[in-house]
C-alpha positions, 0 to 999 in steps of 0.5 A, spaced: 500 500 500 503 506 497 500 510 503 503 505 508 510 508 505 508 514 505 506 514 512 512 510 515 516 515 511 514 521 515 516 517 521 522 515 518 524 521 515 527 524 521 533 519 522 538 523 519 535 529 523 538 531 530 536 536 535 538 538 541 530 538 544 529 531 541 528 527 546 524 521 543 528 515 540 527 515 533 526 509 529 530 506 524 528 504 517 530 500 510 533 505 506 529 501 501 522 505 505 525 511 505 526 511 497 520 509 496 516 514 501 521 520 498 518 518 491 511 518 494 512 525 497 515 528 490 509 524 486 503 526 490 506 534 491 507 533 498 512 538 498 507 543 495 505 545 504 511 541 507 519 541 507 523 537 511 524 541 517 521 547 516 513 549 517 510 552 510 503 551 509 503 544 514 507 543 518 513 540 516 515 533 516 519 532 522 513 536 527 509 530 524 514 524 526 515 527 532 508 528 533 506 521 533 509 515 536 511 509 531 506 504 531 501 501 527 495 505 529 498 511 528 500 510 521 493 508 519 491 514 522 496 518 519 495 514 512 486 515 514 488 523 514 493 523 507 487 519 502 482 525 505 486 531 503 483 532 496 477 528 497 474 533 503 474 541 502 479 544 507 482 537 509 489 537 513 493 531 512 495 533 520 
């Protein structure tokens, strides 16, 4: 399912970014995962409201893995609110 990517890499993006206020441990993943959720983002124009580390006009990809513990809920959640942006007017995917 190409929206489990997506998710996934949304909680995984974050491992090669350090912070002094994380305190979190962050999960590790394939470098396989990565590609493919990094693929997903620039095919579906993720990058048009989010970047990396920055807030745009969502927040950025970190503030979301952040946000959410890596966990099978979450990441159906987190997929639920990605395949409504688009489909419900005013949708957010956070």
């Amino acid at each position: 399912m190409n929206e489990t990517f997506l998710a996934r890499f949304l909680f995984m993006s974050v491992c090669c970014h350090t912070s002094k206020q994380t305190t979190r441990q962050l999960p590790t993943v394939k470098i396989s995962e990565q590609e493919k959720g990094g693929a997903l983002i620039l095919a579906n124009d993720c990058t048009t409201c989010h970047k990396p580390t920055e807030k745009l006009i969502g927040p950025a990809f970190i503030q979301v893995a952040l946000k959410y513990d890596s966990n099978e809920v979450n990441i159906t959640r987190l997929v639920n609110k990605i395949k409504m942006v688009g489909k419900v007017s005013g949708a957010m995917c956070q």
